[in-house]
ZAMARGU-4260 file (C-alpha; in steps of 0.2 Angstrom, whole numbers, plus 5000, padded with zeros to 4 digits):
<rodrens>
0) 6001/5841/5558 | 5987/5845/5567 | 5974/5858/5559 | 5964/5869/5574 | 5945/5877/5568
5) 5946/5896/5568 | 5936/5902/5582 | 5920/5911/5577 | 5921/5930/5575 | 5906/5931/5585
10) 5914/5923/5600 | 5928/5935/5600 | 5920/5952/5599 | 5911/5945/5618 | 5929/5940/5623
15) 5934/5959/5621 | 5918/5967/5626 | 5919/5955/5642 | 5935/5964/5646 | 5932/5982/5643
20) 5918/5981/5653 | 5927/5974/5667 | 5941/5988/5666 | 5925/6000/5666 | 5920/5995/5682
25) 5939/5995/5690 | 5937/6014/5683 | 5922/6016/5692 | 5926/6010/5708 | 5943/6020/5709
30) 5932/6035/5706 | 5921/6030/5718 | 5933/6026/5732 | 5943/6042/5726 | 5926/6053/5726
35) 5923/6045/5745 | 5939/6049/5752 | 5939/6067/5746 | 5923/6069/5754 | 5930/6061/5770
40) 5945/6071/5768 | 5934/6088/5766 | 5919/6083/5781 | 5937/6079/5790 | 5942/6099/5786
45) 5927/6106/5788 | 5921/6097/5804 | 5937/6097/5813 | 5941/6114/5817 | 5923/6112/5830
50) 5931/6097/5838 | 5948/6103/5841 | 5949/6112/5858 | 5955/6130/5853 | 5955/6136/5871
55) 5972/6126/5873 | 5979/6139/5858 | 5973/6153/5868 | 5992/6159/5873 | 5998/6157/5855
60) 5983/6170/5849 | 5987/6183/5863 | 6006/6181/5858 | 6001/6186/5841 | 5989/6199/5844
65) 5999/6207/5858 | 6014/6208/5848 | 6003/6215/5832 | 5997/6229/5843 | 6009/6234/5857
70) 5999/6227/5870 | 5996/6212/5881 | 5980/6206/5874 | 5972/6193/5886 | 5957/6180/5881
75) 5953/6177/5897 | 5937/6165/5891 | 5935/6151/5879 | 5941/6152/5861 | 5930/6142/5845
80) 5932/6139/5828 | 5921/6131/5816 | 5919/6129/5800 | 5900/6124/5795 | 5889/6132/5790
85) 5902/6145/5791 | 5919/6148/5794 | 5914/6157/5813 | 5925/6162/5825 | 5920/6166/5844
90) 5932/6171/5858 | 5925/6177/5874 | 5931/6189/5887 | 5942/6200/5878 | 5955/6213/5885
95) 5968/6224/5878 | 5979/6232/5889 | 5981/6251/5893 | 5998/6262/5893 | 6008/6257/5912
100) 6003/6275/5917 | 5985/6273/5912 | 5971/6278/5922 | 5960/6264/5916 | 5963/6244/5918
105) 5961/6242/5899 | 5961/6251/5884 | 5947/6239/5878 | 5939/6224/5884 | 5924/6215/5878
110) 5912/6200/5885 | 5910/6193/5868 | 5917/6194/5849 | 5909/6183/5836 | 5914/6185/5819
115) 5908/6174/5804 | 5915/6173/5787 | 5907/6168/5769 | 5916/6151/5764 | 5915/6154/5745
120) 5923/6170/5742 | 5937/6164/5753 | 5942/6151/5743 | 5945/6161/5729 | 5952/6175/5740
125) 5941/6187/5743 | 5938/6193/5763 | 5918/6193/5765 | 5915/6196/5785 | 5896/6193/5784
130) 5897/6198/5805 | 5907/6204/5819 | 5897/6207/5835 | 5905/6214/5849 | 5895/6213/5866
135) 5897/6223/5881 | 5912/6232/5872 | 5921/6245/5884 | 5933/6257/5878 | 5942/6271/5888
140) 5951/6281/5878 | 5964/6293/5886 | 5976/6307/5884 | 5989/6310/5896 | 5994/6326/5900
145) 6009/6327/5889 | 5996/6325/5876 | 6000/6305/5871 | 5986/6295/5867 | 5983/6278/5873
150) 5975/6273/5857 | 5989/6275/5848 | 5994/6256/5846 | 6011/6251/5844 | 6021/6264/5854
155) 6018/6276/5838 | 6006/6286/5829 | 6003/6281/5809 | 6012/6292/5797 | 6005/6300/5783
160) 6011/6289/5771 | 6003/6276/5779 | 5986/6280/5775 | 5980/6266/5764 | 5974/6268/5745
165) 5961/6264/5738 | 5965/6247/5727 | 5959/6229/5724 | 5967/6222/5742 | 5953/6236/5750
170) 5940/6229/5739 | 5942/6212/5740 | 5938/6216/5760 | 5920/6219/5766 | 5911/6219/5781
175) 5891/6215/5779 | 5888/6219/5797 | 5898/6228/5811 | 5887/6226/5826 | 5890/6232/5845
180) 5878/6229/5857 | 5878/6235/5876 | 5895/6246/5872 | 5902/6260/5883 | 5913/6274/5877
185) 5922/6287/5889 | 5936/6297/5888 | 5947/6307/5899 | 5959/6321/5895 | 5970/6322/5910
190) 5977/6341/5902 | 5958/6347/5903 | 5952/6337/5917 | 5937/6334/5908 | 5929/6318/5905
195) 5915/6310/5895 | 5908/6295/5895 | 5894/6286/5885 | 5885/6272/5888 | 5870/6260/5881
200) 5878/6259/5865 | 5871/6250/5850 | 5878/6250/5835 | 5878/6242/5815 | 5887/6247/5800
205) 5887/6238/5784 | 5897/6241/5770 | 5903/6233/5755 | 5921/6236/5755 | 5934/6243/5767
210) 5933/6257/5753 | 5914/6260/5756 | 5898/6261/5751 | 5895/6266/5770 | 5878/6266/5780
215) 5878/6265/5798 | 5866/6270/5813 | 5870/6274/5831 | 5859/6276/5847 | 5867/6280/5866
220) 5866/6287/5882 | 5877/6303/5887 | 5875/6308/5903 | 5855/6301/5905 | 5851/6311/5886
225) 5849/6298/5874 | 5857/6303/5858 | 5856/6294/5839 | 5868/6295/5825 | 5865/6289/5806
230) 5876/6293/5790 | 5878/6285/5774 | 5894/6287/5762 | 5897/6282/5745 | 5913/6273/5739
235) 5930/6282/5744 | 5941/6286/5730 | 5954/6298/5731 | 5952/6315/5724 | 5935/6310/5721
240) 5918/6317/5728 | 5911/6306/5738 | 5893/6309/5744 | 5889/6309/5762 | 5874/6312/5772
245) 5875/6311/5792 | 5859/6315/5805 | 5861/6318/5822 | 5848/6320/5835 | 5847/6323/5854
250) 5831/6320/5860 | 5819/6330/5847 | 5834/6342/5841 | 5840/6336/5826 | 5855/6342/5815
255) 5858/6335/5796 | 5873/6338/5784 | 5872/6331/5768 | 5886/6336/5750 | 5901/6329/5747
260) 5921/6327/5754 | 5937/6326/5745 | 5952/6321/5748 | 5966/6326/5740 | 5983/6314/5740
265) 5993/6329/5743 | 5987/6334/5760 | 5974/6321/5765 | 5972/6329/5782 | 5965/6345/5776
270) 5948/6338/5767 | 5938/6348/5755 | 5919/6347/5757 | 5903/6356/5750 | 5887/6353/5763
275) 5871/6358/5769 | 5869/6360/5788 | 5854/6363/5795 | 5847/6359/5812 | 5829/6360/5819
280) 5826/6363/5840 | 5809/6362/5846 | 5815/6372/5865 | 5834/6378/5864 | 5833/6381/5883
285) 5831/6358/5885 | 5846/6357/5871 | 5858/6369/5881 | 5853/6356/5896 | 5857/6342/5888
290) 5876/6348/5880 | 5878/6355/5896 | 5875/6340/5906 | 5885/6329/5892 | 5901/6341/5894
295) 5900/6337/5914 | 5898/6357/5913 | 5879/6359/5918 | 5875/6380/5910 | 5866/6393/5917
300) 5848/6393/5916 | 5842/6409/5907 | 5825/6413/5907 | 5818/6414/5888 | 5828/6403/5878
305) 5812/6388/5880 | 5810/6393/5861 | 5811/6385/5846 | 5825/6389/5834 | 5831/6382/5817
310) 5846/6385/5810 | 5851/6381/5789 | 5866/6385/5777 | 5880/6381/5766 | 5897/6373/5776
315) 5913/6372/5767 | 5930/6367/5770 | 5942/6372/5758 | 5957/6374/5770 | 5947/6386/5776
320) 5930/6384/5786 | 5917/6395/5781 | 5898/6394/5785 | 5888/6406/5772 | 5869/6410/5768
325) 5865/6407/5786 | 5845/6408/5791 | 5836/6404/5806 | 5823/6408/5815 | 5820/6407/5835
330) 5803/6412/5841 | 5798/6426/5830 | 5816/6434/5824 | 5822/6428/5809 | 5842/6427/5808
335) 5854/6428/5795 | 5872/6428/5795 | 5890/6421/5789 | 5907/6415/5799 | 5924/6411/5791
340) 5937/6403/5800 | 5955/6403/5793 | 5964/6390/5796 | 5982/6396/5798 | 5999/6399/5807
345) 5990/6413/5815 | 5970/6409/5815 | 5956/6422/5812 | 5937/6420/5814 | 5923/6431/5806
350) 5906/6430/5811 | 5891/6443/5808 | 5872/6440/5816 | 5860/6451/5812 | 5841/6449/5818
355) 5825/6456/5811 | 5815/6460/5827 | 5816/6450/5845 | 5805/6449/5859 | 5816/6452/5877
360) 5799/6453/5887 | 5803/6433/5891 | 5822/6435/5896 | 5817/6448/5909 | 5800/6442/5915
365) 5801/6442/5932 | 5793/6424/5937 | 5808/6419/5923 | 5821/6429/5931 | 5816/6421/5949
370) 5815/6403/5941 | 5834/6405/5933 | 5840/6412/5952 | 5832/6397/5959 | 5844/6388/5947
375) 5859/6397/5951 | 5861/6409/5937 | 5854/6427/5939 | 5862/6439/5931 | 5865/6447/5948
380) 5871/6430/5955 | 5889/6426/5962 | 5889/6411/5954 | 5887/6418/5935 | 5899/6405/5927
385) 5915/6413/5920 | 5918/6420/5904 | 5926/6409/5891 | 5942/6411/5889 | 5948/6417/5870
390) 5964/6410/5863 | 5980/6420/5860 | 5981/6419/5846 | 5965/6418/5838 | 5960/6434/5829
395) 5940/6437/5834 | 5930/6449/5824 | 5910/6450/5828 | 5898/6458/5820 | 5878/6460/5831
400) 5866/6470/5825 | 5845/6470/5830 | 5835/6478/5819 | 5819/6481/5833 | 5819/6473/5850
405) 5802/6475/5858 | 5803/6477/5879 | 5788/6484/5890 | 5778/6487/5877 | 5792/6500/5870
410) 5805/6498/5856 | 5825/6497/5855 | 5829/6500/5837 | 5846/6500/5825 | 5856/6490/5841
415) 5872/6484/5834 | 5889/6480/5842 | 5907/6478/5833 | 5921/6469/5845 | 5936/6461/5838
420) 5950/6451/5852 | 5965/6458/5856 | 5979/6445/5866 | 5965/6436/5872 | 5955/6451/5876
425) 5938/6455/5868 | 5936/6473/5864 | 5922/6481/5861 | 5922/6494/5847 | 5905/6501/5849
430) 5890/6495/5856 | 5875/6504/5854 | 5856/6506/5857 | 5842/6519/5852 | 5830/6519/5865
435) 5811/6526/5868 | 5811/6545/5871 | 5823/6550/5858 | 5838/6543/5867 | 5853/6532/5864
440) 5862/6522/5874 | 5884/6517/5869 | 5897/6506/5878 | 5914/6503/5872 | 5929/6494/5882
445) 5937/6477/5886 | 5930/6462/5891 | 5941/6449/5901 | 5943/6437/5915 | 5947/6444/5931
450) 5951/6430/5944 | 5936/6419/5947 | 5924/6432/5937 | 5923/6444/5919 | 5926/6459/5919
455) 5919/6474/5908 | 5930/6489/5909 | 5924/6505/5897 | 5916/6520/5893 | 5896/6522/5896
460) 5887/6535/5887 | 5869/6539/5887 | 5859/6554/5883 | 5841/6559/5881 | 5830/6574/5877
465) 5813/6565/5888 | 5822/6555/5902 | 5801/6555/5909 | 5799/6544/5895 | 5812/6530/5899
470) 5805/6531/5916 | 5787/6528/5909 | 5795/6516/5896 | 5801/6507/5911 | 5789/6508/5924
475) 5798/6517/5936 | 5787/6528/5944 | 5794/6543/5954 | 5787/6558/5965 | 5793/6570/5953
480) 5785/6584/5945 | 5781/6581/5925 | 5791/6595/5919 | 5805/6590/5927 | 5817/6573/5921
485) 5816/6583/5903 | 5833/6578/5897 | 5849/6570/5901 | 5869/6568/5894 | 5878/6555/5906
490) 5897/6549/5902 | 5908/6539/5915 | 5921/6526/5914 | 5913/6509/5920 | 5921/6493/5927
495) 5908/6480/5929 | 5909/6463/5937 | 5893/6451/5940 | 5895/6455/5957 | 5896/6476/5957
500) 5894/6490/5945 | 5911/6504/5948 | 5908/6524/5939 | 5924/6535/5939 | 5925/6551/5931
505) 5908/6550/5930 | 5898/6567/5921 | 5880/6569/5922 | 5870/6583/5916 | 5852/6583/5922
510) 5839/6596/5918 | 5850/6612/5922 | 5860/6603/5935 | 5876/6594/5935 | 5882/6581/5942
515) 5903/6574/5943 | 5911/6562/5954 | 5913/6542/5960 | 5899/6528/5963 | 5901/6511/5968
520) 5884/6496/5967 | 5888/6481/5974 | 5875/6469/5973 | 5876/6454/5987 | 5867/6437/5991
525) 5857/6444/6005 | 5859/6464/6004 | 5867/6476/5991 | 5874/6494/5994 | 5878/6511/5985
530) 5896/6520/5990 | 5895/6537/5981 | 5905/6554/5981 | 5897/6567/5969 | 5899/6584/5968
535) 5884/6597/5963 | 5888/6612/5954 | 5867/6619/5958 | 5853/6611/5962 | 5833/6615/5964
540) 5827/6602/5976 | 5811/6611/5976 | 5807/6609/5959 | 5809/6591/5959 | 5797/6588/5974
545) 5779/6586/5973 | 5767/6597/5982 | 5764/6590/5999 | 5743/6584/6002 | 5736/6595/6014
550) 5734/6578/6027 | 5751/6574/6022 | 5764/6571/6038 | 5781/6581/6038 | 5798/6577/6029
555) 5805/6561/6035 | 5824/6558/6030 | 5822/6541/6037 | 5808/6536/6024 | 5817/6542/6012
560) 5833/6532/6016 | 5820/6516/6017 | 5815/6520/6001 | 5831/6520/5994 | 5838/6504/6001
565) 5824/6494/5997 | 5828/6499/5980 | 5846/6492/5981 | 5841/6478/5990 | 5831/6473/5975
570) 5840/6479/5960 | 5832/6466/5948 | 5818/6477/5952 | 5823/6491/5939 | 5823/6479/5924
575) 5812/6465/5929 | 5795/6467/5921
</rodrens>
């Protein structure tokens, strides 16, 4: 038998140590390689998507897209993906298609979308747009004369019970930036025949979620006036207030509203909101250019309005619309006032003005009244634009009154007017005036459209214990003794268009003399005339006849009948400082 030595101790600790080291660094390497081809597999995912040409999977994204909207959607340019620094997307030369009768091509094309996404809250499922730029975006929006509109994707409008909630899917979604650049907006209302368009459009809204917070600014071109939009919102909850300010100007007008809006899940279309309106206007006269000219509906120029007027209150909509506290001031008058507009089966609308004192010396100066006929608007002009129409079934009640209107240096005092609409109709209760000479001035009637122009049908009635001093008021100077013209009771049925001035069962009593009978003024472009048949019960011409100068040459009938018809030929003449 042969007897081995025992190995030292020593020797085989290093034996074991040997071999755990060498397991170690198999451990390592696999990591190594493991660790090498994830980061090969994840520059592989990431880089990619930039060399694979999406342009070839163009037709499989318009598929989808068309069939998600209800129209053909065309990408008529290239199509890119990448995915460093971020997930980006570009596709250029974008066009959605219009309804088959549509008057435009498209509904919507664009030259350019880019939209980039944050990589890390997408991996854990979060949405994070940090930009969608659209450039060059045209939209034409239309409604067809059955009323249809050709934004309403997929064939049909969204129900009620479609309007999404507020949850975590909404909140997981947020938009950093929403930017247009270079956009035009119009839209055409083939019911109407009216059409607005605006162009120039930049744009950018930010918001955290799809649920808000909101902030966004706007600035365009409508119609050559340049116009700029900002509002900011706070979160939308449901049945919550949510705080909201908007600003608004045109040019240097500048309107602001700023509260709160609800709304309730039982009727989300009819909102409740608490606001302050106000709006500031350095010349009303520009703004009424300017809304004009953006409605394709250029207004008459009328001489006086280049003031300034501001306008505050209280709006709120509570199924109702009602604008309370009202104060204002244009020129010199300060306004108050309140309107209430129901909102049901059968609408009505309040509204009452009142004014502390105005100034009409600048709607009637002369060299104003002869600027606004250059324009086309005269108040004796055939083409006086025509009198807005009143719906049906609105119920209109109005409310004027003036405290003190200064003219020619006199005073018009307590004016008021109550009218209320009637089938469309406005009818005047009673209008009414105290002017100087201890004398008053009333009209009641109906106000409607007849044919191409309104039409005032009524009751005149005027009286006056010193008719000289209208006359003076007035500047109307005539060859007629002082004593006489002392007083005056006038009544007559009147029908007045822009165009002519008709009197039946007309009744004047003048000094001891009167007067009954039929007149008709009708006031022409190049000449006007005067159609009367009036009856006299007595009259003393003498007394209302100066006594001739001892130089001075006999009676002409001929002069007198000049003097009269260059009186009608220039009627403006009478009120026309």
């Amino acid at each position: 038998m042969v007897i081995k030595p025992l190995k030292d101790r020593t020797d085989m600790n290093d034996t074991a140590l040997d071999a755990s080291e060498k397991g170690a660094r198999r451990w390592r390497l696999a990591g190594w390689i493991s660790a090498g081809l994830l980061v090969v597999l994840l520059g592989l995912v990431l880089i990619a998507p930039g060399l694979i040409d999406w342009t070839a999977y163009k037709g499989r994204f318009e598929t989808m897209m068309s069939t998600a909207l209800g129209r053909q959607v065309v990408i008529a340019g290239d199509l890119s993906f990448r995915t460093l620094p971020t997930p980006a997307l570009r596709a250029a030369d974008v066009r959605i298609g219009n309804v088959p009768d549509g008057r435009a091509d498209y509904l919507a094309k664009a030259e350019r979308l880019d939209a980039v996404v944050a990589l890390f809250p997408l991996l854990r499922g979060d949405i994070r747009i940090r930009r969608i730029e659209l450039i060059a975006p045209e939209i034409a929006l239309e409604r067809a004369a059955d009323g249809r509109g050709n934004w309403l994707l997929g064939g049909e409008a969204p129900k009620e019970t479609d309007i999404p909630e507020t949850d975590s899917a909404m909140a997981a979604i947020s938009v950093d930036d929403f930017v247009v650049r270079k956009g035009t907006l119009s839209f055409y209302d083939a019911q109407s025949m009216q059409e607005f368009k605006a162009s120039a459009i930049e744009l950018r809204l930010v918001a955290e979620s799809l649920s808000g917070p909101f902030q966004g600014q706007a600035r365009m071109q409508v119609a050559d006036v340049p116009l700029d939009l900002s509002i900011k919102a706070s979160r939308f909850e449901r049945a919550a207030r949510v705080p909201v300010s908007v600003t608004m100007m045109v040019r240097d007008a500048k309107a602001t509203l700023s509260g709160w809006f609800r709304l309730q899940d039982a009727d989300a279309h009819r909102p409740q909101m608490a606001l302050s309106a106000g709006i500031n206007i350095p010349d009303l006269a520009v703004l009424l250019g300017d809304m004009g000219n953006m409605a394709s509906h250029p207004l008459p120029v009328i001489a006086g309005l280049d003031q300034p007027f501001s306008l505050e209150g209280d709006l709120s909509v509570d199924g109702d619309i009602r604008l309370s506290d009202l104060r204002g001031k244009f020129a010199a008058t300060t306004l108050s006032g309140a309107l209430l507009y129901i909102m049901e089966d059968d609408p009505a609308l309040t509204a009452t003005v009142r004014a502390d004192q105005i100034d009409l010396d600048p709607f009637f100066a002369k060299d104003a009244v002869e600027a606004a006929a250059a324009e086309g608007a005269s108040i004796f002009s055939e083409k006086t634009v025509n009198w807005p129409d009143v719906p049906e079934d609105l119920a209109l009640t109005l409310s004027l009154a003036v405290d003190a209107a200064h003219y020619r240096g006199g005073m018009i005092s307590r004016a008021t007017m109550e009218l209320h609409s009637e089938d469309g109709v406005l009818v005047i209760e009673q209008a009414r005036a105290n002017l100087p000479g201890a004398s008053s001035l009333s009209l009641n009637g109906q106000l409607m459209q007849m044919g191409e122009n309104p039409q005032l049908a009524g009751t005149l009635k005027a009286s006056s214990s010193n008719v000289r001093a209208v006359l003076d008021w007035l500047e109307i100077a005539l060859p007629i003794p002082r004593d006489r013209l002392s007083s005056l009771v006038f009544e007559s049925a009147v029908k007045a268009t822009p165009n002519d001035i008709a009197f039946d069962d007309l009744s004047l009593v003048l000094d001891a003399s009167r007067l009954e009978g039929t007149a008709l003024m009708a006031f022409g472009t190049d000449q006007s005339a005067l159609e009367a048949d009036i009856r006299v019960d007595r009259l003393a011409l003498d007394d209302y006849f100066l006594p001739p100068a001892p130089d001075a040459p006999p009676f002409d009938r001929v002069d007198l009948s000049r003097r009269a018809n260059d009186m009608l030929v220039d009627p403006e003449s009478l009120i026309c400082a």
